[in-house]
LOROMAR-348546 format. One record per atom (N, C-alpha, C): residue in three letters; x, y, z. Coordinates in pm, whole numbers, plus 50000, padded with zeros to 5 digits. Layout:
ALAXYZ
...
REM end
This chain:
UNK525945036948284
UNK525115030148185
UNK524145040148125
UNK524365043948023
UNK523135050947921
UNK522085040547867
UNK521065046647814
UNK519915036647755
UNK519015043447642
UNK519465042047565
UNK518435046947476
UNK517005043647397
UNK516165047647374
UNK514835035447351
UNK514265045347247
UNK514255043847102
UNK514125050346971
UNK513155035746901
UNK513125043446774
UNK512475039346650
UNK511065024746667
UNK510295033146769
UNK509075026246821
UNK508405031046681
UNK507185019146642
UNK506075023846554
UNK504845030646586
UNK503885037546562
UNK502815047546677
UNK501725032646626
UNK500925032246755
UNK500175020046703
UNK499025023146643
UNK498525011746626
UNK497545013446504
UNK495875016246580
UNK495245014446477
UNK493795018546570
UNK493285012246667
UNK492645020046792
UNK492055020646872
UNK490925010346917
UNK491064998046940
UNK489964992646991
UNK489204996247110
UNK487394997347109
UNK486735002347240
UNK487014991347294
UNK487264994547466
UNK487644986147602
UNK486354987747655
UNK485414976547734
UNK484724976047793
UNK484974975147950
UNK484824983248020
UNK484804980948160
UNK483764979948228
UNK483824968848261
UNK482134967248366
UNK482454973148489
UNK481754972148546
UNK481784971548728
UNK483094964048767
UNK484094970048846
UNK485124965048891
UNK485264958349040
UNK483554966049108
UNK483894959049231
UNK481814957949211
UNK481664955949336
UNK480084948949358
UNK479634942049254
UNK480594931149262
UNK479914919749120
UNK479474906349188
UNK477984904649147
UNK477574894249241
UNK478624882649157
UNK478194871549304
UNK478764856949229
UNK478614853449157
UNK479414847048998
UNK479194843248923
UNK478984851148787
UNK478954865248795
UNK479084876448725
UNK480074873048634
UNK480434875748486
UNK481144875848429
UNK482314891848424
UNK483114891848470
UNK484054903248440
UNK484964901748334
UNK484854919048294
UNK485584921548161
UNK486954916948161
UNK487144909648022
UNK488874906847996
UNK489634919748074
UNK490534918248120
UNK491904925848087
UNK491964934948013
UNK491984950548071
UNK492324952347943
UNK493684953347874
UNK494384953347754
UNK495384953847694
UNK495904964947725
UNK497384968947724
UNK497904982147722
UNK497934988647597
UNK497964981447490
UNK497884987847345
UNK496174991947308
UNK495674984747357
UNK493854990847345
UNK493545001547354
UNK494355008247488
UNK493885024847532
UNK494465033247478
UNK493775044147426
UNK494075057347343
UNK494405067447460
UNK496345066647457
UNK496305078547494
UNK496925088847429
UNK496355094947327
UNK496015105447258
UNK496235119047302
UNK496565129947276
UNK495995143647295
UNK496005149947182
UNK495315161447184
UNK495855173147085
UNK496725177847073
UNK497085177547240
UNK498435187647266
UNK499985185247197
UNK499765185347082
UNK500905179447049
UNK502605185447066
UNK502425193247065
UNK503915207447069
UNK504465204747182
UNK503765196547338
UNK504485200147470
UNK506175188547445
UNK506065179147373
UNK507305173447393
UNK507425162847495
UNK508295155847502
UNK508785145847641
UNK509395154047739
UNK508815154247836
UNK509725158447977
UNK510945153448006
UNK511565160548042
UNK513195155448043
UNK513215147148184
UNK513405133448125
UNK514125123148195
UNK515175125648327
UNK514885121348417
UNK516065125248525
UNK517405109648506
UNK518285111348611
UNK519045102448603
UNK520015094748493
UNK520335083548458
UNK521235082348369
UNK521005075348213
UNK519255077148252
UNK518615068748112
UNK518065081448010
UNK518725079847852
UNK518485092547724
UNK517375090047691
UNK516325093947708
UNK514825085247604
UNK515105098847506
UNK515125094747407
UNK514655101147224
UNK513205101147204
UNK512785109947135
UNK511725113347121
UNK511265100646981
UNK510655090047105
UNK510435079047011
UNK508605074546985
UNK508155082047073
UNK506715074647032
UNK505585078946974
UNK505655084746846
UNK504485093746746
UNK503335088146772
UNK502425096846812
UNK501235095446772
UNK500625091746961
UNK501415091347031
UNK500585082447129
UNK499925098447222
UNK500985108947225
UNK500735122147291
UNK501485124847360
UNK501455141347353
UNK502885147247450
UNK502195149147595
UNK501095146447603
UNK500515147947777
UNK500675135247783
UNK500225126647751
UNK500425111447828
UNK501965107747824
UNK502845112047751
UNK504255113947798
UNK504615115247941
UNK504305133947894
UNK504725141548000
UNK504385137148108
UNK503515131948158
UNK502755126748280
UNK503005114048329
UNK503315104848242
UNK504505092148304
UNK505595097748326
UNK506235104648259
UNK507595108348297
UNK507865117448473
UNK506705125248434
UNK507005129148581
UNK506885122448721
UNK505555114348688
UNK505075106148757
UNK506645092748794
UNK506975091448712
UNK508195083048717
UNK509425090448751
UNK509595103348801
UNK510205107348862
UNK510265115648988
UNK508725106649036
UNK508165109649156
UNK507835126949134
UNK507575133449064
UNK506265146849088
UNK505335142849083
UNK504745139749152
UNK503405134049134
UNK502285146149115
UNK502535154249243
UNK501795168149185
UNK501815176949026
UNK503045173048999
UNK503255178648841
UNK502315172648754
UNK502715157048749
UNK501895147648671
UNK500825155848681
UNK499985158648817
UNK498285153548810
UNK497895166348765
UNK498875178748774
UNK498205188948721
UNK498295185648552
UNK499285182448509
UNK499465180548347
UNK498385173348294
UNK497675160848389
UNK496305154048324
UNK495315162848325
UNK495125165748473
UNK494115173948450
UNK493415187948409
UNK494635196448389
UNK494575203848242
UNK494245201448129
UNK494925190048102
UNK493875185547949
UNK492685180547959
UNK492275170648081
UNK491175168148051
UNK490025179448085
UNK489995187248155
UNK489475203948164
UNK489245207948040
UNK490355206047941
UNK490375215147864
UNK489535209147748
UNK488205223747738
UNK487005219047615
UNK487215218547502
UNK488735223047435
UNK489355220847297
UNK490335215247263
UNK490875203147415
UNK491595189347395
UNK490985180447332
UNK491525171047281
UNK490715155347244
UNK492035149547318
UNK490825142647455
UNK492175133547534
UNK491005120947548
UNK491945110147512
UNK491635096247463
UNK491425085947596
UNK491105076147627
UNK490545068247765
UNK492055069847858
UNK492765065347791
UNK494055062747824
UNK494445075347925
UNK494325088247903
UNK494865097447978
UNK493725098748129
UNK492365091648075
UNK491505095548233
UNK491825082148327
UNK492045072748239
UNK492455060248343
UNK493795063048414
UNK494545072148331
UNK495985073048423
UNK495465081548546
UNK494885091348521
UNK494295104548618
UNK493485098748731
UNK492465085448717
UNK492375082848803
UNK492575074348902
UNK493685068248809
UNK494945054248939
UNK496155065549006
UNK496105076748909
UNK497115084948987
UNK496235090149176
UNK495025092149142
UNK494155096249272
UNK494005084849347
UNK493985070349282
UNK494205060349359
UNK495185057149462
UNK496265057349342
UNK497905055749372
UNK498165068749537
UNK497555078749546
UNK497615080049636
UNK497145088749719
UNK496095080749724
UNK494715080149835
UNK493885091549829
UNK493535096549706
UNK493125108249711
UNK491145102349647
UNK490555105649784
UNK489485092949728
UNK488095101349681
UNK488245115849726
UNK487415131149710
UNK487285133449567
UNK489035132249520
UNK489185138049351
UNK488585130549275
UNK489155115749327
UNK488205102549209
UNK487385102149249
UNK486595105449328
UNK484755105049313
UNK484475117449179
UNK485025129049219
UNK484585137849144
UNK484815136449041
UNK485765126248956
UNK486285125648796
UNK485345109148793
UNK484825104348852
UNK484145089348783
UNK483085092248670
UNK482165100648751
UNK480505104848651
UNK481335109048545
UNK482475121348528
UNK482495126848407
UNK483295114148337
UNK484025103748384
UNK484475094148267
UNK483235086048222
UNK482235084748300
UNK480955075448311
UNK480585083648186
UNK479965091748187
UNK479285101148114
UNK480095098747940
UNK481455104747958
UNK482525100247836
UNK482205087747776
UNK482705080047801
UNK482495065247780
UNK481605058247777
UNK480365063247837
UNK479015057147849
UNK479235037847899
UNK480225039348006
UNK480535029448055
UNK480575031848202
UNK480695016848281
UNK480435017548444
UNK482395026948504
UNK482545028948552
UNK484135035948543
UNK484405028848691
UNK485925029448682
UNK486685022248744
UNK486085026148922
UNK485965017049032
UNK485605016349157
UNK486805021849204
UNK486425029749357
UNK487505034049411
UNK488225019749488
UNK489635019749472
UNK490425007849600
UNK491245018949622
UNK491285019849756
UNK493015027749780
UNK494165021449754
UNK495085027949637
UNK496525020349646
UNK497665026649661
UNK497745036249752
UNK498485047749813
UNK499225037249938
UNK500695045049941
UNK501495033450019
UNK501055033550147
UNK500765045150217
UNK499915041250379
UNK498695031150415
UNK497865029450266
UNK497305015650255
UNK497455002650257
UNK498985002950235
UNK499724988250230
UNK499984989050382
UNK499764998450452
UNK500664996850582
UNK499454987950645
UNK500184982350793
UNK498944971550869
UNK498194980950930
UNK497244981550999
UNK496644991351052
UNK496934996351138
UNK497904989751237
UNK498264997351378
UNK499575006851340
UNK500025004951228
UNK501265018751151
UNK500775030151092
UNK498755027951109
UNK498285035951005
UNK497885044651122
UNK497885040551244
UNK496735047551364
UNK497395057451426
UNK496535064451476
UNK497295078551525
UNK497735074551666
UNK499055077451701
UNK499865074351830
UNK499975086951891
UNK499425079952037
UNK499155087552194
UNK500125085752311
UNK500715096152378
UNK501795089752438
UNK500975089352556
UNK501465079652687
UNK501105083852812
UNK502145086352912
UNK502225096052969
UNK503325100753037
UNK502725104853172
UNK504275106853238
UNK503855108853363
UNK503555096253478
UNK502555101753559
UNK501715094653637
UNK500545084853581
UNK500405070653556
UNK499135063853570
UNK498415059953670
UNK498025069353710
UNK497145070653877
UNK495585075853821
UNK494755079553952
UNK493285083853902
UNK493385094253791
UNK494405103153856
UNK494325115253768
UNK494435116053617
UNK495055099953600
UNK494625099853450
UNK493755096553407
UNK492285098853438
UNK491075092453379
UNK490795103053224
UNK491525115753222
UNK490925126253168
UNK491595120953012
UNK492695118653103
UNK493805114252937
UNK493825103852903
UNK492815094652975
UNK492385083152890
UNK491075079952814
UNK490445092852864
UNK489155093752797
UNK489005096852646
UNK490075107552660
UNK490835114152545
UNK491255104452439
UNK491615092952453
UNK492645082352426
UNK491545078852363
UNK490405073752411
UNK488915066252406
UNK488675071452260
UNK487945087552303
UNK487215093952190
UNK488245096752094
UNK489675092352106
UNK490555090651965
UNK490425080451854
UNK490395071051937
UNK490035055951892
UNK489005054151841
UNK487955058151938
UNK486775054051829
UNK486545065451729
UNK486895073651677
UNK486505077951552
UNK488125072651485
UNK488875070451478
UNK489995070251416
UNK489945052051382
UNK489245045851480
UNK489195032251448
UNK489985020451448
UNK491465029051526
UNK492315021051564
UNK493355031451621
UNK493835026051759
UNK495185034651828
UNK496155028351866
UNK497525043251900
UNK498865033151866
UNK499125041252014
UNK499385031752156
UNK499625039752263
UNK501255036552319
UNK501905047452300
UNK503005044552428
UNK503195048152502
UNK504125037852597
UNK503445038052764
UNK505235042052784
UNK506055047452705
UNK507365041752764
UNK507665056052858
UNK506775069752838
UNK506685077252943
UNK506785077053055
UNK505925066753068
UNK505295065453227
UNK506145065753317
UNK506185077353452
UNK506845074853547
UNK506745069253659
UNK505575066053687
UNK504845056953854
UNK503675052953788
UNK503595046453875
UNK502005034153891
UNK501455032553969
UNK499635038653993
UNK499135031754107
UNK497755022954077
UNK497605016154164
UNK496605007854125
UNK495755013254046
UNK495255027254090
UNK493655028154056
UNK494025030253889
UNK495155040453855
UNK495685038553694
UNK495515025553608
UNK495915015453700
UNK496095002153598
UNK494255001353572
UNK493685002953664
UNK492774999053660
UNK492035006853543
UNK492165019753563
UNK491265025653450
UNK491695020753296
UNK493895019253264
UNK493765018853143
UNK493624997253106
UNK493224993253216
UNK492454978553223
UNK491364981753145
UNK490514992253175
UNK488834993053135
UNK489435000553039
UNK489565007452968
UNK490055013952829
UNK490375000852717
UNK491444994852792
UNK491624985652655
UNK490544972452681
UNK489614970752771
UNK489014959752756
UNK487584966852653
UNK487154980252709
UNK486114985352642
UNK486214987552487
UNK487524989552404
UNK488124990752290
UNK488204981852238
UNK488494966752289
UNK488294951452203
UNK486984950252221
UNK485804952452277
UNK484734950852313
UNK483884952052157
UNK484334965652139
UNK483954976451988
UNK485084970651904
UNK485744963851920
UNK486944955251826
UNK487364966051722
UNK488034978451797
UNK489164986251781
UNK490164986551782
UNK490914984451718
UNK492394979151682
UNK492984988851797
UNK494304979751869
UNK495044988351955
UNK496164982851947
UNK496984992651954
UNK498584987652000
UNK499144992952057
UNK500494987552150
UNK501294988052231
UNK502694991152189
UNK502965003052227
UNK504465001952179
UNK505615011952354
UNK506605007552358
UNK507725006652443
UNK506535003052548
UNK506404990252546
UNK505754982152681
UNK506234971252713
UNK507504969152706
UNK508484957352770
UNK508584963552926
UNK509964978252905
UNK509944983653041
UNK508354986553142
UNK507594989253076
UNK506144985953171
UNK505754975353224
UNK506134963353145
UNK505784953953173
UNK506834949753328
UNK508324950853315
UNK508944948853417
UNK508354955053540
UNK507704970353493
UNK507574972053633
UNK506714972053729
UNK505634967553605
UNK504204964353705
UNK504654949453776
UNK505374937953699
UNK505994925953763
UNK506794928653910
UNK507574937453925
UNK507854942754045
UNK506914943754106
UNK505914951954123
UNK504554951254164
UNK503664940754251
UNK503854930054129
UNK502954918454157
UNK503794909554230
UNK503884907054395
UNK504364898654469
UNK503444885754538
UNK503674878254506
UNK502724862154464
UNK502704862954663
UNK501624859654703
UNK500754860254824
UNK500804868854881
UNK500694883954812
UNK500194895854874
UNK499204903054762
UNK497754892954848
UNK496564898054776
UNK496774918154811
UNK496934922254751
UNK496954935654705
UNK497834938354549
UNK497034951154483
UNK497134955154431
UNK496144947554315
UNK495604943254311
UNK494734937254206
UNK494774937754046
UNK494534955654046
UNK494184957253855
UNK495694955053814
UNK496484960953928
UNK497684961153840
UNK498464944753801
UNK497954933953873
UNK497954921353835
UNK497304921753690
UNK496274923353686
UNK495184919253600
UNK495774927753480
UNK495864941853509
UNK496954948153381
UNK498104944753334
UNK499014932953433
UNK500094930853326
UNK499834919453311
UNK498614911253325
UNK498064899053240
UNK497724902653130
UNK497124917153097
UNK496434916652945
UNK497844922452885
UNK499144929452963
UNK499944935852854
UNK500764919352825
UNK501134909552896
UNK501424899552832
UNK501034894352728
UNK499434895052732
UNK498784891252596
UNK499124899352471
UNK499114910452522
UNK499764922352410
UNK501454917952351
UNK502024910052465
UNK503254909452388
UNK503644892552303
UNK502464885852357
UNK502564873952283
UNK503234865852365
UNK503854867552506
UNK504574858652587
UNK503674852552647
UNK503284839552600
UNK501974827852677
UNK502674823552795
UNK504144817552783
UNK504734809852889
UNK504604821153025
UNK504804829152989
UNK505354842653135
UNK503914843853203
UNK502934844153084
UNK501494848253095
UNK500974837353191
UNK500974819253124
UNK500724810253219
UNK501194812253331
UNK502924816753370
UNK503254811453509
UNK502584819653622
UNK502404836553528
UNK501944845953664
UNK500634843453668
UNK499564838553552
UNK498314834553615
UNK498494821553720
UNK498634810953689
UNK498734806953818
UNK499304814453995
UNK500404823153993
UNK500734830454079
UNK499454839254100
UNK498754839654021
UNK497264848154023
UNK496104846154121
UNK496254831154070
UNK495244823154155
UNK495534821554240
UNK497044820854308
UNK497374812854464
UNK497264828854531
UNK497894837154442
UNK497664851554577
UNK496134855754580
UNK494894857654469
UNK493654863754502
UNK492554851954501
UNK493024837454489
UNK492354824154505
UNK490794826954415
UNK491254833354323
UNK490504833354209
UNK491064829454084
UNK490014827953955
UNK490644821453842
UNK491204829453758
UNK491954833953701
UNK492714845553619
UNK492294845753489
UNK492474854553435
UNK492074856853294
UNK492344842653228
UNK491764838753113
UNK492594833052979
UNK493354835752880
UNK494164831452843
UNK495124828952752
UNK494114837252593
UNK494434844852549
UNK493294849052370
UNK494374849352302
UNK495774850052346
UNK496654854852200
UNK496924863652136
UNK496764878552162
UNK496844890652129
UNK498044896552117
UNK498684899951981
UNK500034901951939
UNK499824912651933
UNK501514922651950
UNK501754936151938
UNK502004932551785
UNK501464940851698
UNK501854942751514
UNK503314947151536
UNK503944933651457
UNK505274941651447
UNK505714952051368
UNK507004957051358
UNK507654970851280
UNK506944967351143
UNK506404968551023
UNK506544970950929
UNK507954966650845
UNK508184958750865
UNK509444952050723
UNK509414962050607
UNK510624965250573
UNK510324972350465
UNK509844960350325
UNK509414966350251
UNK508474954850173
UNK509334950050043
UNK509094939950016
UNK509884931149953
UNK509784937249794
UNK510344947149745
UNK509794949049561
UNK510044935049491
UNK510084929349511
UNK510074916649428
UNK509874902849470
UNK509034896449459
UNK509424880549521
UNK508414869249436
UNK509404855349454
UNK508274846249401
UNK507064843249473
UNK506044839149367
UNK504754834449428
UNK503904818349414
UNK503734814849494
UNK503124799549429
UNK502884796049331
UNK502654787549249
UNK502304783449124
UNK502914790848996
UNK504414795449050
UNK505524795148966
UNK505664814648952
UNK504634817148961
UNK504624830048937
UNK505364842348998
UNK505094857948979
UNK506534863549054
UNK505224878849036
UNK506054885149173
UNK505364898649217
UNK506214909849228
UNK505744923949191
UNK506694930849220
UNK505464943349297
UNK506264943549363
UNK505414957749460
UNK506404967349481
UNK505664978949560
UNK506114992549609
UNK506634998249492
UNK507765003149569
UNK508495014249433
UNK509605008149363
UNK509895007949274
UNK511215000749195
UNK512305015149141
UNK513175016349204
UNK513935031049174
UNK515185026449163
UNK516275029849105
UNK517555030949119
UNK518285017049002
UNK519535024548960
UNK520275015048880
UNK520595000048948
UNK520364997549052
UNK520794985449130
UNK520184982649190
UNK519084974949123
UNK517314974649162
UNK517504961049193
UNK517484952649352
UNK517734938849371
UNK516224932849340
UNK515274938749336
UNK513764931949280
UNK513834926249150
UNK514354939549099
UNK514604933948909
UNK515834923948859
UNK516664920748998
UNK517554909348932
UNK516734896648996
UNK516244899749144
UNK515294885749166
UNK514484878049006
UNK514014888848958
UNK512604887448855
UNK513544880248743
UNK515094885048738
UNK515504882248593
UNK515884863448608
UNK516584863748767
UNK517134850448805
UNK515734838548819
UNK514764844048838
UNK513074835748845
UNK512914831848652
UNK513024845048629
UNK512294841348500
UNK513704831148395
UNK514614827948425
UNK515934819148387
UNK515144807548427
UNK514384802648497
UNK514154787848541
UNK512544791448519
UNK512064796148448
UNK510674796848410
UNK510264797148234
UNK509464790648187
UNK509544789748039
UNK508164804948006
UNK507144802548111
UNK506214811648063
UNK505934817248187
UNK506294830348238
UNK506314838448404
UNK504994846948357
UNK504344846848438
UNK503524856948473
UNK503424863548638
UNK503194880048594
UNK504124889848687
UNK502884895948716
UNK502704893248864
UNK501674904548948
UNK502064918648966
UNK501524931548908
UNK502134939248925
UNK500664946449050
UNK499734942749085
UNK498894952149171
UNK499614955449273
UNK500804952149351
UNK501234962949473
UNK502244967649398
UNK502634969449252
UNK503714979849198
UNK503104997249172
UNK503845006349320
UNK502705020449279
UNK503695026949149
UNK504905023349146
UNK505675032249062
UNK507365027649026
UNK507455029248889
UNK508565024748884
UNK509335035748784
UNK510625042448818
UNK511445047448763
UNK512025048848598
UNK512685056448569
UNK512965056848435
UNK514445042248445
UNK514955045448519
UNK516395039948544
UNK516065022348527
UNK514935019848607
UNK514215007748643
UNK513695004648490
UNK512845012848521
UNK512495004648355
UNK512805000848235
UNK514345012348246
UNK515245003148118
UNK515704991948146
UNK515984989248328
UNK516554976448306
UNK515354966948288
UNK514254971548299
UNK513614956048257
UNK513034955148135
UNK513234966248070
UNK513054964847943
UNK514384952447855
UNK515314957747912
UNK516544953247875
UNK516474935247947
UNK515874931648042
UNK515974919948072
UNK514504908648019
UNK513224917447984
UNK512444911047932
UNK512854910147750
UNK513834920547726
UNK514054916247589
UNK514864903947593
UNK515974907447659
UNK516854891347659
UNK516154876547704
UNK514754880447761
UNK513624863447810
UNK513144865547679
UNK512434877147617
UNK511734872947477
UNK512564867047381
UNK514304870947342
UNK514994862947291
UNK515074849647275
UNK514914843747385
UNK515024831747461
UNK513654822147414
UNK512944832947365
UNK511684821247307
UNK510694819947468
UNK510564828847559
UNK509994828347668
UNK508954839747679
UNK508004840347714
UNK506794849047734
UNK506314852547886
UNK506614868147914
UNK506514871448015
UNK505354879248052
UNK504264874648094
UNK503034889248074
UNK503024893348252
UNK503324908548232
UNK502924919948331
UNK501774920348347
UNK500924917748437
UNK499294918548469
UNK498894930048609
UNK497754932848622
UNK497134942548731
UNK497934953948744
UNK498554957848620
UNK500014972348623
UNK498694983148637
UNK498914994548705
UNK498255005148719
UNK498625013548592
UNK497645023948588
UNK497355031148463
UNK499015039748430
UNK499185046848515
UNK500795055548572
UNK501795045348510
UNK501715032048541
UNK503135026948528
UNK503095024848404
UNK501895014648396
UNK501435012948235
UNK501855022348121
UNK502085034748183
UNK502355045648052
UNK503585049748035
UNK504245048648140
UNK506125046448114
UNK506345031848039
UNK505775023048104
UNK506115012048010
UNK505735013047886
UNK504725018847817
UNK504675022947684
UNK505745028447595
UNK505705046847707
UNK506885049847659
UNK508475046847601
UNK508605035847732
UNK509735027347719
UNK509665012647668
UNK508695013447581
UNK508535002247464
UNK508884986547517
UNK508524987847706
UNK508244973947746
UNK506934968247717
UNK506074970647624
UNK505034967147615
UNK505334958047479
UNK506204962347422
UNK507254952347313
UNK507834943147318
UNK508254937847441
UNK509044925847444
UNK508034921047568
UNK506974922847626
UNK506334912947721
UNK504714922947673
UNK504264910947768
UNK502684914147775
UNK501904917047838
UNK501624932847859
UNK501034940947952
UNK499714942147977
UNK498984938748039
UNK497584940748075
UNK497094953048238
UNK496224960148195
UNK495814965448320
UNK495104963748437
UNK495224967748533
UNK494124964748646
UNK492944964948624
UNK491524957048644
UNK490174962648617
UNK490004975748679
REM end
């Protein structure tokens, strides 16, 4: 499949976009419209650099006068995942004291530092858009894909191996002062070769002192641990204590209440004391890979992550939604990036809904995507608005 996307008109003048404050807005604050994708000037001087050559099986023609060969060049790459290329190509021009680069190219520059997680650079480029614009400039959110992750995929993982006896107090201390500056840890236990009491006991006081400071923790290959501290625990032989009490809290860790009830009671009849309670404490599961497309309540439809490849199952979800929808509106805030290949097809499928007498508006699109969709003249057959 080829695609070609020609004889666009360069648009017309420039309306100023107001951006207020995007985040610390008391209650009741009025926030700025939306802004439009046709509002922002992205402009350069640079006119001579040309379109970057397209990867994959989509021809773009040199179709869009007047908008700029850096804000081109810089979706295009960006849409073919250089991201480092892109950010040097913005920020060359905007450096440069004998460019004229228009809002449009600093808003891409700084969802590109958004897009991924670079939170040092966009501090350092806000004042100078502040200053430009003599407006409040966009708040930092991270929207870099390790941000989408849950937190226990984000935390740095510690193995424990070996022996859990005294001698590990050193390497659990270690474990400790990881956690608390890191603010959440990912421990596996599937090392472990023996168990003695006094071990359970210390990494007992580790993870009770860590929910204490409500530090995210997780557990990973702790099924086989779990079997074998249960070996362990023989119901009316008061001995061994923590290591009871430790595979009461790793039950909680695995979400098994029933197993959890039967051995607390076995708890009580061997140390004729009352056993922990029941709190409910789940291991975070794997990370699903994430859905690029799905419907949303009140008729509406989302597309997140990355959208890449000629046989994009997000973009036929979106086409088969918007067939039983008269007026769709499309969350794009978890979309970080979408392809050249991708975007013809939805160029090609929002033209066939605009046919149809149906109105599709793209909302919360980041600055990056926003500017391939320009390029690729989806801003023509639906209705694009940006993130505040």
């Amino acid at each position: 499949m080829a695609l070609s996307f020609f004889g666009r008109k360069s648009p017309g003048s420039v309306k100023s976009v107001q951006h207020g404050p995007s985040a610390e807005v008391g209650e009741g604050a009025l926030l700025p419209p939306p802004t439009e994708l046709s509002e922002l000037d992205f402009s350069s001087s640079d006119a001579g650099r040309g379109l970057a050559t397209a990867a994959g099986e989509v021809e773009v023609r040199e179709a869009v006068s007047g908008i700029g060969a850096v804000f081109e060049e810089a979706a295009v790459l960006y849409a073919n995942g250089n991201v480092g290329e892109a950010e040097k190509v913005l920020a060359a021009t905007l450096d440069d004291a004998e460019a004229t680069s228009g809002e449009g190219l600093w808003m891409m520059l700084l969802d590109l530092y958004r897009l991924t997680g670079q939170r040092q650079r966009f501090e350092s480029r806000v004042l100078d858009y502040a200053t430009r614009f003599e407006r409040s400039p966009p708040s930092w959110v991270d929207l870099s894909a390790a941000a989408s992750r849950p937190a226990g995929d984000r935390a740095p993982t510690v193995n424990l191996s070996g022996s859990l006896a005294a001698q590990a107090e050193t390497q659990l201390r270690q474990i400790s002062a990881l956690a608390r500056r890191s603010g959440a840890v990912r421990i596996d236990v599937g090392r472990l070769r023996s168990v003695a009491d006094a071990g359970c006991a210390l990494l007992l006081s580790l993870l009770n002192e860590l929910a204490a400071e409500r530090i995210t923790v997780s557990l990973a290959s702790v099924d086989l641990f779990v079997e074998e501290l249960a070996r362990r625990a023989q119901v009316g032989q008061a001995e061994g204590r923590d290591t009871w009490l430790l595979l009461l809290e790793l039950l909680q860790f695995t979400g098994d209440q029933a197993r959890f009830e039967n051995l607390a009671v076995d708890y009580a009849i061997t140390f004729e004391e009352s056993p922990p309670s029941w709190r409910g404490i789940a291991l975070p599961k794997p990370e699903a890979a994430q859905a690029p497309a799905s419907a949303v309540s009140g008729g509406g439809f989302q597309l997140s992550g990355e959208l890449c490849g000629a046989s994009n199952e997000g973009l036929k979800r979106l086409a088969s939604h918007a067939a039983e929808t008269q007026d769709m509106k499309v969350d794009c805030a978890q979309l970080r990036r979408i392809d050249f290949v991708c975007a013809g097809l939805l160029f090609n499928i929002l033209a066939t809904i605009k046919a149809q007498g149906k109105l599709v508006t793209l909302f919360n699109v980041n600055a990056m995507v926003a500017a391939l969709l320009r390029v690729m003249s989806v801003d023509q057959v639906a209705h694009v608005t940006l993130r505040h």
